[in-house]
N, C-alpha and C positions, 0 to 999 in steps of 0.2 A: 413698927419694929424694924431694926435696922441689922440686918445677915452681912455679916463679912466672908467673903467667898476666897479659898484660896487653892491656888493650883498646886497639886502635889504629882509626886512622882509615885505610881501603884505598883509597887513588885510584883504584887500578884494578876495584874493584866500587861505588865510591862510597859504602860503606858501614863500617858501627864489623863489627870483626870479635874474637875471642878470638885471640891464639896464645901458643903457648911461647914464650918469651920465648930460650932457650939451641937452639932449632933452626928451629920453624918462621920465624919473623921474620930471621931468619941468611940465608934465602935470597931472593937478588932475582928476583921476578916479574915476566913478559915484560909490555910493554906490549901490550897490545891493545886497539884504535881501532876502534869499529864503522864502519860504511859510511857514514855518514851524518860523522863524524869525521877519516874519512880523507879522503875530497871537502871538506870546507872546510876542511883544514890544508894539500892540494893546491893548491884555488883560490887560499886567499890568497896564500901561493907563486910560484905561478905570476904572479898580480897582480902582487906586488913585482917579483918579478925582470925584470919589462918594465915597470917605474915606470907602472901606469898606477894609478889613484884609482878606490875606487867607485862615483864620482859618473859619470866616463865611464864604466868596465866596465858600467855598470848603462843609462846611455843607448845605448851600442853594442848589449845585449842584450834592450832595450825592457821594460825593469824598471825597479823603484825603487831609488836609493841604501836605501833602511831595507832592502826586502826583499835586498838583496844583505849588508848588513851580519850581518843576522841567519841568512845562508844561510853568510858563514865564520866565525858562530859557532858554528853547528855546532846552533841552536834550532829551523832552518826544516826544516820534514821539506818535500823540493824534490821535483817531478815528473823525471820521465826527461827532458822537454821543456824544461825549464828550466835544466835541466844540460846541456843541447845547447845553447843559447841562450849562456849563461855558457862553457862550451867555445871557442866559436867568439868571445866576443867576446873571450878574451885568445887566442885563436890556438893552443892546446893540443887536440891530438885529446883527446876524455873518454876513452877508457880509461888516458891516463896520469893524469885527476883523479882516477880512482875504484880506481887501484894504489899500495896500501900502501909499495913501493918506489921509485915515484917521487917528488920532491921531499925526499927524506931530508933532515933535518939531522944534523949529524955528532954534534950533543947526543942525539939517539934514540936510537941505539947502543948 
């Protein structure tokens, strides 16, 4: 039997991987969002759906718009503290920022 092997690119390791092309690649792999991923796909979320801008979110929470930008990109490794800061200033208790099942979009699925 003759496997053709082809390199792809894995979003979900971020990296080039090998597979069989007729099984392994056939199957869809779950997303998984580290911590640090799931808290700024939450925040932004959360943001929008109470129209507010980073510009206030970040004055409300006595930060900077950049440092806040770069916290729902998901680049800023954040203190605990700073995620209570950001919590409170769009009015979400943190344990629904930092729960994979809150803020779902129906595309994640």
């Amino acid at each position: 039997m003759n496997l053709k092997v082809v390199i792809m690119y894995s979003k979900v390791s971020g990296g080039l991987r090998a597979c069989n092309t007729r099984f392994f690649c056939m199957k869809k792999t779950a997303k998984t969002l580290t911590a640090r991923a799931v808290f700024a796909r939450n925040l932004r979320r959360a943001r929008r759906n109470r129209d507010i801008t980073q510009e206030v979110m970040a004055f409300d929470a006595g930060l900077t718009r950049a440092y806040v930008s770069s916290v729902e990109r998901g680049v800023r490794n954040i203190s605990i503290d700073n995620m209570a800061l950001l919590a409170d200033a769009v009015g979400v208790p943190l344990k629904d920022l930092v729960d994979p099942e809150q803020f779902k979009d129906p595309d994640d699925l």
